[in-house]
N, C-alpha and C positions, 0 to 999 in steps of 0.2 A: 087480206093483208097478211103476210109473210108474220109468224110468231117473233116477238119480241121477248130475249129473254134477259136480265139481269144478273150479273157477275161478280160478287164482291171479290178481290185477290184478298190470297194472305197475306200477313206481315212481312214475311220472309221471303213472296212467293217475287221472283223476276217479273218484271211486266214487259209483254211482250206484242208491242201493239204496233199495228202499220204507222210504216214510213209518213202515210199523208197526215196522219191524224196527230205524231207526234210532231212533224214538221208545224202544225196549227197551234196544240197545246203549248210548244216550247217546252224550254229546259228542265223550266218547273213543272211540267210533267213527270218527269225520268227519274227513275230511280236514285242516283249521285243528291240529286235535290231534296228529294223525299227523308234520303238518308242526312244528309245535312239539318234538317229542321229537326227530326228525331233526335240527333245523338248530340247537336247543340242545346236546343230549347226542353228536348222532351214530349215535344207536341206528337199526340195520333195522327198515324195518316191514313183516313180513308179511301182504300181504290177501288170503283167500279170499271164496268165494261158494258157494253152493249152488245149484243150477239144477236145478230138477225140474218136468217138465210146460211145459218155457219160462217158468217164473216162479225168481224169487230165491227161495228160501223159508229161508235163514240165511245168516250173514255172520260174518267172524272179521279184528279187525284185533293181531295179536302184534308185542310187541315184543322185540327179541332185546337183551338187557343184558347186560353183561359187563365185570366191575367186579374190580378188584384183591383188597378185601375181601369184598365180598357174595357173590362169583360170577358163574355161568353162566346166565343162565335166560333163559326164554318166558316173557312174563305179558300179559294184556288189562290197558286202562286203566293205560297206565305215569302215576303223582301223581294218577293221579287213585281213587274209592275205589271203583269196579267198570265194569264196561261194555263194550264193546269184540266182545260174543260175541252172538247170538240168533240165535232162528230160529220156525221156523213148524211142523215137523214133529218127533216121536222120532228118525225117520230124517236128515233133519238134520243135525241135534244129531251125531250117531255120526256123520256124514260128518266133521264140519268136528275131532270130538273123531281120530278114525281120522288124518287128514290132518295135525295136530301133531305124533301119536305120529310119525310119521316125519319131520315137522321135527324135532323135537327130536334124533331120531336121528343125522339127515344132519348137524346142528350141533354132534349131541355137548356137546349142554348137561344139565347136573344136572339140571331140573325144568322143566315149563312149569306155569303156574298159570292157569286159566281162572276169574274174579273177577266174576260176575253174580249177579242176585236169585234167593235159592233159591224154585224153583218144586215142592216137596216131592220129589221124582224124587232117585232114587239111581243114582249115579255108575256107568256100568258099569266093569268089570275092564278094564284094570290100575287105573285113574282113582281115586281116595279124595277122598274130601272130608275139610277140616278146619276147623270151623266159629268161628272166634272173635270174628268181626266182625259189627254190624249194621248198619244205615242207618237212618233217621226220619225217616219220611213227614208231614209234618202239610199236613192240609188248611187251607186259605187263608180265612178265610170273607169276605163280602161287604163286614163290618164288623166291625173289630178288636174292637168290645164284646162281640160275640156271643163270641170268644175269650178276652178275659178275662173275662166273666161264668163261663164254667165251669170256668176254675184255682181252686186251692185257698186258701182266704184268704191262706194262709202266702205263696202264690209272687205273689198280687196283691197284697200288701202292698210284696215285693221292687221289684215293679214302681214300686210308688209311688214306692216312697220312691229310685230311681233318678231319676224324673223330677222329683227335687225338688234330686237335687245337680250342677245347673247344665250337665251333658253336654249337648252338641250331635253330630250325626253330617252329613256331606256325602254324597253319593255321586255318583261319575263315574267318568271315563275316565283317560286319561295326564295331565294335569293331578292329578292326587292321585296317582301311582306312586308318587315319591319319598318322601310321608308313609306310603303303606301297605308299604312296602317296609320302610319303618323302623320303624313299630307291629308288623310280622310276624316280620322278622328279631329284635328284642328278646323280644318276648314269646315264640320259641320257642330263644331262646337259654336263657331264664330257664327254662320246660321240659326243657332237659335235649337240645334237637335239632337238629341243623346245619340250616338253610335255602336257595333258592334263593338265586341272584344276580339283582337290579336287572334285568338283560339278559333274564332269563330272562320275568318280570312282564312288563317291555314289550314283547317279544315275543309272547308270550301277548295282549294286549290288543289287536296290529297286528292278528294272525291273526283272532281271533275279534269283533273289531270292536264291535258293538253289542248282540254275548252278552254282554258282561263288562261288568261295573261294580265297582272298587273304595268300598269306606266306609270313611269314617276318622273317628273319634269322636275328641272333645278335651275337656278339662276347665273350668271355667267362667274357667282364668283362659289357655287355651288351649293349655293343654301337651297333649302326644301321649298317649292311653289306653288305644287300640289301631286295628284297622282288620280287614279282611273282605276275602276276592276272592270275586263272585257270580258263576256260570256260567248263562245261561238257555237251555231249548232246548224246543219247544213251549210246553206250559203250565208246565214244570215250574223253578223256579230252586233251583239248589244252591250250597249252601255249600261249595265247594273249601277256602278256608283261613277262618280266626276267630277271631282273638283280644284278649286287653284283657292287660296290661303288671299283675302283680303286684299293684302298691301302692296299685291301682284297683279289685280286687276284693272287699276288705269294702265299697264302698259300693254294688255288684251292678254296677258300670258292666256285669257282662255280660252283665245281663238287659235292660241298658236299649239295649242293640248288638241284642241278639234280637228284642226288643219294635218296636224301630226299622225293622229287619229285616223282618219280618213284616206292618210296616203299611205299609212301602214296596210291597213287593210285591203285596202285596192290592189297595192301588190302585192299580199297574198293571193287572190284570186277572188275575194270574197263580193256578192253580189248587191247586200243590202246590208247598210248599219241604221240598226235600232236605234236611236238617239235617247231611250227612255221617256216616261211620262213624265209628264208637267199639268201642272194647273191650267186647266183652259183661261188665258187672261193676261196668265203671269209673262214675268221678268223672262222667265226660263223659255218658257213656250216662243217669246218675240225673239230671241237669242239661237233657239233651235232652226226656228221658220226661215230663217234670213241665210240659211246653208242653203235653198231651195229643198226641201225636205218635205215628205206627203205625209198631211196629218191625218189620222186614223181614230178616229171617238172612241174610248174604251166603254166597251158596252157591260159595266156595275149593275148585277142583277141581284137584288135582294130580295127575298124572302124574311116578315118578320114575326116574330112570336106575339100572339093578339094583345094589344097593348103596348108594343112597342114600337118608338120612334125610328127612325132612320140614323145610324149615329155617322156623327160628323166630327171621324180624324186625320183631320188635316186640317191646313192654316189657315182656310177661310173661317174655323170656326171662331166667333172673338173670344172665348173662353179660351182658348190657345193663344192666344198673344202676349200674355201676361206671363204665361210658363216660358214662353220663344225670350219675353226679355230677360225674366232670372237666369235662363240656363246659360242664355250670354255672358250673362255677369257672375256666375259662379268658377270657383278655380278649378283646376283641373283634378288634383288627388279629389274632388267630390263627382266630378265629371264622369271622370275616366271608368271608377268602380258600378256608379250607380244606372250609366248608357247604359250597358244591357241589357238590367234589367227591366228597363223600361222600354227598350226598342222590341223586348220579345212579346209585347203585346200589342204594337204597331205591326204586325203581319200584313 
């Protein structure tokens, strides 16, 4: 068997890694990302490589969190919903998984979580998977009719009758922050979830430049509805954030935010929109599906420190429900300061 050798990058150093493996990893592989979590949160980022035969054959970018409430941890794709991990071989894979286990170690953190597309393969020992999220593929077609021709009458009808209550959508750069900032922070206040800071978006938009485009949808007499951050990287553009404000969704505005979505990008040229993760089960997930859209199991690989549990953050946990309704019913000058600091420990 060809020598397998281990690579940690510098801090500083460029990562310079094939096209297939960053195309697997995503954004939150890439440096613009890496940079973003450093110079927002302050988090470490660990970068390895794999070197086999003089070729890269996987890549690993971890971030080290460590949060008052949440904890300790390693995770790939810190805000973002997988990525950060691939490779080209089994052997690989086990180098770059081997090489955690002893970061984790040396850091003495509760868990690392490794957050990519489950490719059927079971986790070897100590490693477990814990499967509760997916992602949704939908392919682009050439021409948006050909997409709505084969939804369901029920969800072409949605569509309709969206594009008949006077919704418009923009899309761009820093020029719309301040509306999407404000569509995104509301509508997941109204959810139950603390959000980024303003600083955080524009930042995001410096780094990644002409990947990112926010939308900001408004109502025929041009009040805020919601708004959208889009990430693109090859063919592919993903939905990082998306949402429509409450008192906008019996009229479908969030079909007509999707619908918009999807016909922007198509003529772009783009081949696949990531729809984001959802809860296997959920509101969101039956919402996503109904685009005809391919669900993908996000394969949650943890490793944990002996004696520790699996932790559970996210909604299913019922210890989260209780928070989800105060943060509801709290006003905003408590909201607005206190989100970040609690969404930097949801990575």
């Amino acid at each position: 068997m060809p020598e397998i050798r281990i690579r940690k990058l510098a801090r500083d150093e460029a990562a310079a890694w094939p096209e297939a493996l960053e195309s697997s990893a995503t954004f939150t592989a890439l440096d613009p990302w890496s940079s973003l979590v450093q110079q927002t949160y302050g988090y470490e980022i660990h970068r390895f490589e794999v070197i086999q035969n003089d070729e890269v054959k996987g890549i690993l970018a971890l971030t080290h969190v460590r949060h008052p409430i949440f904890g300790n941890y390693l995770t790939t794709s810190p805000f973002g919903s997988y990525g950060g991990f691939a490779y080209l071989s089994v052997e690989a894979r086990d180098a770059l998984l081997e090489e955690a286990q002893l970061l984790a170690h040396e850091l003495g953190v509760e868990y690392a979580v490794f957050r990519f597309l489950d490719d059927g393969r079971t986790p070897p020992a100590p490693w477990q998977q814990h499967p509760i999220y997916s992602t949704y593929l939908l392919d682009l077609p050439g021409r948006v009719e050909e997409l709505l021709d084969s939804l369901g009458s029920q969800y072409r009808n949605h569509i309709r009758k969206s594009l008949k209550k006077g919704f418009s959508i923009k899309f761009g750069h820093l020029e719309l922050l301040d509306d999407a900032y404000e569509g995104l922070a509301r509508s997941m206040h109204e959810l139950g979830s603390p959000y980024h800071s303003p600083q955080y978006l524009r930042r995001m938009a410096k780094l990644l430049g002409s990947a990112l485009e926010f939308a900001v949808v408004r109502g025929s007499q041009g009040e805020l509805v919601g708004a959208g951050v889009f990430i693109s990287h090859g063919n592919v553009v993903t939905n990082l954030h998306a949402n429509i404000l409450r008192q906008f969704r019996p009229d479908y505005a969030g079909d007509f935010l999707y619908w918009s979505v999807i016909k922007h990008y198509s003529e772009k040229g783009f081949s696949t929109f990531d729809m984001g993760r959802s809860l296997m089960g959920s509101g969101n997930e039956i919402f996503k599906l109904k685009w005809k859209s391919h669900k993908k199991l996000l394969a949650y690989w943890y490793v944990l420190r002996p004696g520790a549990t699996l932790p559970e953050l996210n909604q299913k946990n019922p210890r989260f429900q209780f928070a989800i309704w105060l943060w509801q019913r709290l006003p905003d000058f408590i909201v607005r300061p206190l989100g970040p600091f609690l969404i930097k420990g949801l990575a």
